[in-house]
Structure formats: structure tokens, C-alpha cells
MARDREN-789545 format. One record per atom (N, C-alpha, C): z, x, y. Coordinates in pm, whole numbers, padded with zeros to 5 digits, always signed. Example, Ala and Ser with C-alpha at 12.3 -4.5 7.8 and 13.67 -1.06 7.14 Angstrom:
2
+00780+01319-00569
+00780+01230-00450
+00780+01320-00330
+00708+01285-00225
+00714+01367-00106
+00787+01290+00003
//
This chain:
193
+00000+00084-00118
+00000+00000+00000
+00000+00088+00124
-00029+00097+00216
-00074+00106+00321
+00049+00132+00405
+00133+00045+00453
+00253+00028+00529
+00394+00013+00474
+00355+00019+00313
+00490+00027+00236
+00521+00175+00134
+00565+00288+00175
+00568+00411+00139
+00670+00349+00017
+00772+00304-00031
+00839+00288-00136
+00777+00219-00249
+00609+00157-00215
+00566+00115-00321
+00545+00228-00470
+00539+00375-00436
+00539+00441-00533
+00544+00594-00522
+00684+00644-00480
+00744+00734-00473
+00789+00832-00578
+00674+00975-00541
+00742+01028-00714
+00844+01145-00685
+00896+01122-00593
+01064+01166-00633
+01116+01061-00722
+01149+00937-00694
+01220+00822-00674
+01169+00842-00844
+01051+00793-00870
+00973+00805-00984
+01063+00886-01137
+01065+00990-01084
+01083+01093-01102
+01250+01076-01203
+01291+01016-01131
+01452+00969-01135
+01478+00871-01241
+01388+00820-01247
+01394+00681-01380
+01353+00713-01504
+01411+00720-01601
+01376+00726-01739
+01390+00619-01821
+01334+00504-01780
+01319+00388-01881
+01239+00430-01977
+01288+00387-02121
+01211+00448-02258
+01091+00550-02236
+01163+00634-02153
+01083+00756-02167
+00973+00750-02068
+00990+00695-01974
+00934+00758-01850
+00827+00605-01762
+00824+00523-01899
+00761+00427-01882
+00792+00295-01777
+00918+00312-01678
+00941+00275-01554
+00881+00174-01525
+00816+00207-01408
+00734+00095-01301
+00634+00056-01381
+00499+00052-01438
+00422-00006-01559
+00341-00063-01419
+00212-00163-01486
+00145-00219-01430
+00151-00320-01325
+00057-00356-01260
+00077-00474-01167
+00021-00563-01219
-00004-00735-01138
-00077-00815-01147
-00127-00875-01035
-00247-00931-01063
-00286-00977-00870
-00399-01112-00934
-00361-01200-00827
-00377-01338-00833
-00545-01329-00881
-00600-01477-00909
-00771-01431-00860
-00803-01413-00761
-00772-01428-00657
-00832-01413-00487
-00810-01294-00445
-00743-01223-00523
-00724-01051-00506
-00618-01061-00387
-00537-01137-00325
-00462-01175-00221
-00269-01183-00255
-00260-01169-00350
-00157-01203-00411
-00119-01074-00516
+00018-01007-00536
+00081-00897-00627
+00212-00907-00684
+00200-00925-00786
+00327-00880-00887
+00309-00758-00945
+00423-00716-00834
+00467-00554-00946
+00641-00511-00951
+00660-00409-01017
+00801-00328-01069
+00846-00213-00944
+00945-00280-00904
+00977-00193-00813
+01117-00133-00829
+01168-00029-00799
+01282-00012-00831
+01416-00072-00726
+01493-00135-00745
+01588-00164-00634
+01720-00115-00617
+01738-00050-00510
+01811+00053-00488
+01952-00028-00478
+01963-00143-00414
+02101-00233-00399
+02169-00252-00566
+02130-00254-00641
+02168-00359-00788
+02115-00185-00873
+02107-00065-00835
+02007+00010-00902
+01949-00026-01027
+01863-00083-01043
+01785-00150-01181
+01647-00162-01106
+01534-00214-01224
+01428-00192-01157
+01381-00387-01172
+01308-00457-01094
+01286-00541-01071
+01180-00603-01057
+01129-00703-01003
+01001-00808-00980
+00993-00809-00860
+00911-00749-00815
+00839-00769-00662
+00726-00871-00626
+00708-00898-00504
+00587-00955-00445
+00518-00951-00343
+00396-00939-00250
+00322-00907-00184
+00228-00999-00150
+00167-01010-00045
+00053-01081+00009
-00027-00981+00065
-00177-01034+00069
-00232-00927+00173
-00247-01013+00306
-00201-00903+00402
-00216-00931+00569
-00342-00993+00544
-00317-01070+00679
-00433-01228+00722
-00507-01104+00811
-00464-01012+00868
-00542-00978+00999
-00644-00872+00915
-00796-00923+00927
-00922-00880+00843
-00947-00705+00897
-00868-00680+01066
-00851-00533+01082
-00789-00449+01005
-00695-00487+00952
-00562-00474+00877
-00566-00453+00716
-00627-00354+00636
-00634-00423+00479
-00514-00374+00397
-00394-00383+00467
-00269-00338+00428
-00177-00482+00366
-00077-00433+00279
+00002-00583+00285
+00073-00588+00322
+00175-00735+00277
+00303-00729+00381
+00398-00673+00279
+00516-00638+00389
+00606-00524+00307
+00629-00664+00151
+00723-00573+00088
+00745-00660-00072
+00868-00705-00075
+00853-00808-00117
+01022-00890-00115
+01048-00907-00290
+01184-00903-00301
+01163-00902-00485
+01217-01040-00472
+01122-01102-00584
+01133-01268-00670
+01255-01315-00691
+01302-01386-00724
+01427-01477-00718
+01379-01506-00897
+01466-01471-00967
+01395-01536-01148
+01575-01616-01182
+01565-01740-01155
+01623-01802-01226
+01715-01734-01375
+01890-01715-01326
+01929-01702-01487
+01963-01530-01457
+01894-01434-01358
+01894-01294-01358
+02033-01254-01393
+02045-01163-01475
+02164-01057-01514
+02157-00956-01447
+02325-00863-01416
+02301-00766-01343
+02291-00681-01434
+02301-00578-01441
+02283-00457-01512
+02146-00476-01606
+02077-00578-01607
+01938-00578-01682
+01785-00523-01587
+01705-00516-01636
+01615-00461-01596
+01457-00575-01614
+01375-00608-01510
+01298-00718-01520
+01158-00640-01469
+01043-00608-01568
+00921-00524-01544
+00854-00579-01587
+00744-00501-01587
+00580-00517-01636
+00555-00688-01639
+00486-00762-01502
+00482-00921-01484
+00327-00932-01502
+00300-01040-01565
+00116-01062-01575
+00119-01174-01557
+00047-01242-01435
+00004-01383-01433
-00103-01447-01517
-00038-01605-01548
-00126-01660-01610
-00250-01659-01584
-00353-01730-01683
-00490-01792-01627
-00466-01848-01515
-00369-01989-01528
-00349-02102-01452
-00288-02066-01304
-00189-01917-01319
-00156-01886-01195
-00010-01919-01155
+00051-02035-01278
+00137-02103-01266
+00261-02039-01318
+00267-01948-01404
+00343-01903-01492
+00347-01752-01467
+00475-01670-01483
+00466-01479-01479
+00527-01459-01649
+00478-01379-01679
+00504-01328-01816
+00568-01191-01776
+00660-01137-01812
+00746-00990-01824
+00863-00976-01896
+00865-00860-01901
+00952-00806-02016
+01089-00781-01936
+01179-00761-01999
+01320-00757-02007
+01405-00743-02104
+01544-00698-02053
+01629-00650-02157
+01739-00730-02085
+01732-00873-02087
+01839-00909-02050
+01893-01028-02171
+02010-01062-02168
+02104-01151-02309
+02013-01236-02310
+02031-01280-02488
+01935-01410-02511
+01818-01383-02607
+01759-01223-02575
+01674-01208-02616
+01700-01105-02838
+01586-01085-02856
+01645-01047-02978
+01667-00881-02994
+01709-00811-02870
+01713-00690-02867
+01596-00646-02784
+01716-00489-02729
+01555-00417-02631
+01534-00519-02508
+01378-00477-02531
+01299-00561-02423
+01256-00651-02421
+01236-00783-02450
+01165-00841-02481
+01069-00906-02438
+00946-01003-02421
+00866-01061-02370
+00962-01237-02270
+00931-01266-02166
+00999-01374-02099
+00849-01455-02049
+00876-01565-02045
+00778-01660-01942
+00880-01732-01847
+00824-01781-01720
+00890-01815-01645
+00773-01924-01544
+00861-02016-01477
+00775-02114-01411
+00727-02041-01259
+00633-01997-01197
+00613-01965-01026
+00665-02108-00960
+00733-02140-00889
+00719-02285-00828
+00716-02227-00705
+00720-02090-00642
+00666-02024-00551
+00642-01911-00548
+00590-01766-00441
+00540-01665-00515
+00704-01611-00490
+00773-01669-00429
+00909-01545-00482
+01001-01627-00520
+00993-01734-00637
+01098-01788-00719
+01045-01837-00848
+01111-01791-00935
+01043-01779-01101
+01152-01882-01174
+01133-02046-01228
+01233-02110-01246
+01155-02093-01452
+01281-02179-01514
+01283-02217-01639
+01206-02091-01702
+01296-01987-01717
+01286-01884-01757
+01291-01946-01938
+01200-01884-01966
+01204-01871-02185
+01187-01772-02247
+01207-01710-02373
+01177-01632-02441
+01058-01643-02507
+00971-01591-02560
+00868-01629-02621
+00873-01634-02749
+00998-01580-02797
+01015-01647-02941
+01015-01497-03010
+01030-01551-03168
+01027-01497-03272
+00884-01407-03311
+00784-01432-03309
+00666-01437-03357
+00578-01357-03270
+00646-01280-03154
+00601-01173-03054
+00739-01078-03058
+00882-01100-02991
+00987-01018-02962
+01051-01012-03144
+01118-00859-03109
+01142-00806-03209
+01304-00778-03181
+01406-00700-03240
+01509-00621-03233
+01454-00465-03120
+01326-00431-03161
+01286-00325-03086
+01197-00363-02945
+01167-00304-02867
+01102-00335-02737
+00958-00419-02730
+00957-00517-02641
+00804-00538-02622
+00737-00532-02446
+00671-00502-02479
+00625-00482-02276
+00469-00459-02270
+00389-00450-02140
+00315-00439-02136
+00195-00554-02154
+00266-00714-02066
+00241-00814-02128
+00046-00810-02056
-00071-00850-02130
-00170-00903-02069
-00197-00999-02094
-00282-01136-02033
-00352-01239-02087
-00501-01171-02101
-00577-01236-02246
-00712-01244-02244
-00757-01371-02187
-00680-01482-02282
-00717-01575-02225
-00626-01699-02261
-00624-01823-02261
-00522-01943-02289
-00503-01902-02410
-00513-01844-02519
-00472-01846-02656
-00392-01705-02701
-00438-01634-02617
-00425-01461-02694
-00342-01393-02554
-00317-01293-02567
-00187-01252-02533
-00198-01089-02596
-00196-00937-02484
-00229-00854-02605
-00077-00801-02532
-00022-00684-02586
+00147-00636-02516
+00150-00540-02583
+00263-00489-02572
+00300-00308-02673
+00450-00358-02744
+00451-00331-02856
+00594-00315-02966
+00625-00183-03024
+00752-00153-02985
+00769-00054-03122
+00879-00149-03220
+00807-00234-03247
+01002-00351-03311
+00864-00406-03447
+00761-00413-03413
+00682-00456-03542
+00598-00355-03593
+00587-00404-03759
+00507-00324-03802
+00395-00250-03744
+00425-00071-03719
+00287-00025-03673
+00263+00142-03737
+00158+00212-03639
+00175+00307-03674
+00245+00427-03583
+00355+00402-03540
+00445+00502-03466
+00470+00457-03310
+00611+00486-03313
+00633+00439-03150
+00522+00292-03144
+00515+00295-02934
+00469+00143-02902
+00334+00172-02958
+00293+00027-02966
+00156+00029-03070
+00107-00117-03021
-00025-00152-03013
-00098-00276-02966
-00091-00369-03014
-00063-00480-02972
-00083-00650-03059
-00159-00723-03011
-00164-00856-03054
-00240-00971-03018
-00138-01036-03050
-00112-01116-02974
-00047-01277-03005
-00115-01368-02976
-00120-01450-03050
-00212-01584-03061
-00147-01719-03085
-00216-01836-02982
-00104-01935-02986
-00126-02052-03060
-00063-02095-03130
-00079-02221-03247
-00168-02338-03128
-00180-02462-03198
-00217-02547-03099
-00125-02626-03002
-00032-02602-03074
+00104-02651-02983
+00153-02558-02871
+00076-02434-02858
+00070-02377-02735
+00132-02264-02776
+00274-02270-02839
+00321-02141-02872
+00284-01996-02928
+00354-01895-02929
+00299-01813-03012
+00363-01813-03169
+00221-01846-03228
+00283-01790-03383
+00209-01688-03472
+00136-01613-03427
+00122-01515-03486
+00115-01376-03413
+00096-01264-03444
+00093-01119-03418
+00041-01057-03493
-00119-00981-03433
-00166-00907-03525
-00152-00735-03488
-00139-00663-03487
-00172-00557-03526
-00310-00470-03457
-00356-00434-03380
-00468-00408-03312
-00520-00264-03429
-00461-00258-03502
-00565-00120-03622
-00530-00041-03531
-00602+00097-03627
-00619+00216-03613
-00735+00310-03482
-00789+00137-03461
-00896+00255-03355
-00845+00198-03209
-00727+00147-03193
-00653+00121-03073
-00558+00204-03107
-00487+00230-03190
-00340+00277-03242
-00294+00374-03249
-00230+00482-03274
-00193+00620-03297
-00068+00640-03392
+00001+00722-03374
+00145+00770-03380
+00237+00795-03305
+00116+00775-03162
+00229+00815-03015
+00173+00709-02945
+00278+00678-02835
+00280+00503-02752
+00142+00485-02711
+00120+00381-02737
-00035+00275-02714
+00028+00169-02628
-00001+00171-02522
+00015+00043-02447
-00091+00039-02287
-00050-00137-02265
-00073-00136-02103
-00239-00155-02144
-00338-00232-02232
-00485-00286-02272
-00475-00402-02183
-00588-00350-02067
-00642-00492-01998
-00819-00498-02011
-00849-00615-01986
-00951-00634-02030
-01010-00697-01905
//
């Protein structure tokens, strides 16, 4: 950003060792390219968090406005709330967390937008994506599929690629495995398409 120097500071950077360095992670930005969800670190609560952004109206200007972090319904302190991907619909943020409730680690969360800085009826996504071990790195392909990083399911070493795919009842009930020519022995994550 332009007018916000704390959007990505590698001292600051530097300082965080979430599972190994993997910290701040990706952003997301609306379709109109006007709109940002990203991981920022917050120095008040020190944990790292859900930010948001607009881009300045003034067409001289292609900077945004400084970032205010989201309001998520339910937040724990000492937990940590990253890597956010908006829906198709626009309506919904998907991110990971390590806060109670979940089945260990990190796990995958959905949450309602009912504005861009308040995230209500926070859920887990269940059984059939979150593991005992971490999941993050949430993307949409599209209304059905869902790709993210696990090291909590069967793979081949450390985080490793999935697909989740959603029954017709919307949920997720399955998880595949993205093979060997996405995969490794060392972390695979963060596939957008």
C-alpha cells in the first residue's frame, strides 16, 4: 500500500514465527478489485489478525485507506485469525484459526460479512476438512470446491494440498488429496487459480 508502511514490514516480519515463518499468508480482494482482506499483525492484543481496506475514491490517488481490523463475532484473546478468502457470493470470509471449538491447531472458519469490518455467525467447517493438525491457506475455485493446505490429513510430508468438495446440502464432505505432482515432502500451500 502506498500510505500504509505497516502493511508489510520485514523487521516486524521477521519477529513472527507462526508454524515456521508462515505468518501473514495471502490476501483477498473483492471482484471490483476495490475491496482487501488481509493478516496483519496487531501490536495492542500481540496476535496476528483480520484486516480491511478500501481503495481511495480519489482516481489521482491509487493508494488505500489506512486498514482497520474486522470485528469477527465470538474472537478469543490469545488466538490468532489469518489467511481470509472471500466467497464467490462476496457474502461470506473463510480463514483459519487456532481458536476453542475447533479440532486442534488451525483450523478452517466461515463467517457471515454483514459488513466489510464485521464477520457475524462464525462456524467451523467441520470434520471432513479440519483435522487435530493445522489447516490454512483457504481458496475458492468455485461454489463446490474449496482447495487449502493440511498437515492433520493423510499426505506426503508436512502441509500438503486438498480439495474439499461440497455435498449438495452445501457442506463439505469430502477431501481429496491433490497427488504427487502438486505435493512434496516439504510444505505445499497457498494454490490460487
Amino acid at each position: 500500500s502506498n500510505h500504509d508502511f505497516l502493511f508489510y514490514d520485514n523487521q516486524e516480519f521477521s519477529q513472527i514465527n507462526l508454524q515456521n515463518g508462515k505468518g501473514y499468508g495471502p490476501f483477498t480482494l473483492n471482484k471490483a478489485l476495490d475491496k482487501i482482506y488481509t493478516t496483519r499483525w496487531d501490536n495492542k492484543t500481540d496476535r496476528l489478525h483480520i484486516y480491511f481496506s478500501k481503495k481511495k475514491e480519489d482516481k489521482a490517488d491509487i493508494g488505500w485507506n489506512k486498514f482497520q481490523q474486522i470485528s469477527i463475532a465470538g474472537v478469543q484473546l490469545n488466538c490468532n485469525y489469518i489467511h481470509p478468502m472471500l466467497s464467490q457470493d462476496e457474502k461470506h470470509l473463510i480463514f483459519s484459526s487456532n481458536q476453542q471449538g475447533g479440532l486442534g491447531g488451525y483450523d478452517l472458519w466461515i463467517g457471515d460479512l454483514t459488513d466489510e469490518l464485521t464477520l457475524k455467525n462464525v462456524k467451523n467447517l467441520g470434520t471432513y476438512v479440519n483435522t487435530p493438525g493445522d489447516e490454512c491457506f483457504p481458496t475458492i475455485y468455485d461454489n463446490n470446491v474449496m482447495f487449502f493446505a493440511s498437515n492433520g490429513h493423510y499426505g506426503f510430508g508436512k502441509l500438503d494440498l486438498y480439495a474439499g468438495v461440497k455435498s449438495r446440502g452445501g457442506r463439505y464432505m469430502k477431501t481429496y488429496n491433490l497427488g504427487n505432482r502438486f505435493n512434496s515432502t516439504n510444505d505445499d500451500y497457498a494454490l490460487f487459480y
